[in-house]
C-alpha positions in Angstrom: 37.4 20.4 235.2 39.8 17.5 234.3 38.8 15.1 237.0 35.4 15.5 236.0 36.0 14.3 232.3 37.9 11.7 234.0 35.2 10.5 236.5 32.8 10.5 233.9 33.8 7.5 231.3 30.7 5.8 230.6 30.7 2.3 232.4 30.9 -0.1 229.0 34.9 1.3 228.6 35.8 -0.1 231.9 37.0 -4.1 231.7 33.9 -6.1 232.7 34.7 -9.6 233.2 33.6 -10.7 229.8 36.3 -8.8 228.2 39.1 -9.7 230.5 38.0 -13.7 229.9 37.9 -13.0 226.3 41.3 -11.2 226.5 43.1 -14.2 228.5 41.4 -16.6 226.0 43.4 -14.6 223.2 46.4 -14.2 225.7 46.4 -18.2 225.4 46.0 -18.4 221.7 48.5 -16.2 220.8 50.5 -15.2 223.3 51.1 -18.0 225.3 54.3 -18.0 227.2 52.5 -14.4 228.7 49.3 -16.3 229.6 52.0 -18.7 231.3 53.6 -16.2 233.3 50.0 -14.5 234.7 47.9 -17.7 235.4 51.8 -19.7 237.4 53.1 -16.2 238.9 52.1 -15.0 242.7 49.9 -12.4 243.4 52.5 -9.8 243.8 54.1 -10.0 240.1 50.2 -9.6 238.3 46.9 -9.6 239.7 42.6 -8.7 239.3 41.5 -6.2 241.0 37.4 -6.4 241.3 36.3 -2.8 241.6 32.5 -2.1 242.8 31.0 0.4 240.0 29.1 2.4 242.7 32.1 2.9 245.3 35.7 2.5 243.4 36.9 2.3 247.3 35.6 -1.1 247.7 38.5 -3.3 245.4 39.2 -7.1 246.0 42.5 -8.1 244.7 42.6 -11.8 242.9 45.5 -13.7 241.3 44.8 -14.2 238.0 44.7 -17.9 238.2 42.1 -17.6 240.7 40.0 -15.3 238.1 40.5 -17.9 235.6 39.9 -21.1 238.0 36.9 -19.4 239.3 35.4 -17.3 236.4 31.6 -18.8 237.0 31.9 -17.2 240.3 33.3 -14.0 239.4 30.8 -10.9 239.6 30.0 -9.8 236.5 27.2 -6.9 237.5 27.9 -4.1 239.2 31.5 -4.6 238.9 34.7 -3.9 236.9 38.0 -5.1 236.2 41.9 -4.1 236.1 44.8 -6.3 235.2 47.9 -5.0 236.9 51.1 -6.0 236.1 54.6 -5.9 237.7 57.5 -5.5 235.6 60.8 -4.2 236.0 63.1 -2.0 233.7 67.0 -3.3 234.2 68.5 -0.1 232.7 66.4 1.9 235.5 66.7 -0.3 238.5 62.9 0.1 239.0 59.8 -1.6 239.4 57.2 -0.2 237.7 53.3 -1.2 238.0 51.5 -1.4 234.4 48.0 -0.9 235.3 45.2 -2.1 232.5 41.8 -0.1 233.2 40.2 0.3 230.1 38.7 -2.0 227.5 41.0 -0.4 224.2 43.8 -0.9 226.3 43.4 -4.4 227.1 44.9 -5.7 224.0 47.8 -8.7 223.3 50.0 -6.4 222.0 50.2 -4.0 224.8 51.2 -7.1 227.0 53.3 -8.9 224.5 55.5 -5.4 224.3 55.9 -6.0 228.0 57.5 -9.7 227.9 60.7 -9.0 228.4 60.4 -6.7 231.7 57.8 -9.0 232.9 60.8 -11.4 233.1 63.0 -9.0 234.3 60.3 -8.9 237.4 60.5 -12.4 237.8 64.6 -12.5 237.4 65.1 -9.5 239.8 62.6 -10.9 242.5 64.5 -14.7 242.1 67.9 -12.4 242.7 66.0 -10.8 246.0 65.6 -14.4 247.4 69.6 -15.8 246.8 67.7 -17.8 243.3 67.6 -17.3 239.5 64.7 -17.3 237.7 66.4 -19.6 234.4 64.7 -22.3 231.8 65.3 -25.4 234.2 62.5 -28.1 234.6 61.0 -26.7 237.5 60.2 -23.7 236.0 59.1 -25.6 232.8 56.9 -27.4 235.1 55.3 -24.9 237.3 54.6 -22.7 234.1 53.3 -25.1 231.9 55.8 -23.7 229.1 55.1 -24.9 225.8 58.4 -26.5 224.1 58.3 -24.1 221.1 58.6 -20.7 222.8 61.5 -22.1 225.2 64.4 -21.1 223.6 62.9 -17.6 223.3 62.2 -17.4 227.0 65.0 -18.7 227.7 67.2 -16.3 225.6 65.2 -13.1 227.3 65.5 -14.9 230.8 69.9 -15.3 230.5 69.7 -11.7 228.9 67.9 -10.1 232.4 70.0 -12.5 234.6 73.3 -11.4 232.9 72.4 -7.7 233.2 71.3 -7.9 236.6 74.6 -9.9 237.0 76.7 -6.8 235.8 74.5 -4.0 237.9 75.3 -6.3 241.0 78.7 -6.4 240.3 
């Protein structure tokens, strides 16, 4: 009975493209340095995925640059959205996927809530490749950081980098 209920949402509380452009629009205006992170980070750390509304099988992943770059072209009938988002919990060792289906939960403060492991992603993925993921001016740069939220990001990056430090150790 309970996968039925699930099956049947009505279409308009799926994330229709509208929404998610309105949502990174917002993500912009008041969350910024997240809007940084998703429109400079790869594919693997947060992405789009298109799903068809008549067979959920058929899915296109996107980065969410790409979305944004190429919103004009972007289907908007007959199609849904989902943000999903890597992050990573220090204390647990593990990656965890945050996965962002439905309209109510597409909201700034979810993702704002998740700043700090979305960092911890970056920072733990940098340690994976012999780098750090730390405030220097290539990551200004390639983020497009704005100058009044980097001694917060920089604070949350050194925090992740020093814990991942002392698990390593």
């Amino acid at each position: 009975m309970d996968s039925i209920q699930t099956n049947s949402h009505k279409q308009d509380n799926y994330i229709l493209k509208s929404n998610l452009w309105k949502f990174f629009k917002t993500l912009r205006a008041q969350a910024n340095p997240i809007y940084c992170l998703f429109v400079a980070s790869p594919i693997a750390y947060a992405w789009v995925t298109i799903i068809d509304k008549m067979d959920s099988t058929i899915q296109k992943r996107i980065s969410i640059a790409q979305f944004i770059n190429t919103l004009k072209k972007m289907p908007s009938t007959s199609k849904y959205y989902r943000l999903s988002i890597n992050t990573y919990d220090i204390d647990m060792g593990s990656k965890q996927s945050v996965e962002i289906s439905l309209q109510h939960e597409l909201s700034p403060e979810v993702v704002t809530r998740l700043l700090p492991a979305i960092i911890a992603n970056h920072c733990i993925e940098a340690n994976r490749r012999g780098e750090r993921f730390e405030m220097n001016d290539s990551i200004r740069k390639q983020y497009k950081f704005k100058e009044k939220y980097i001694d917060e990001l920089q604070l949350i990056m050194e925090q992740c980098n020093n814990a991942i430090d002392e698990k390593s150790e």
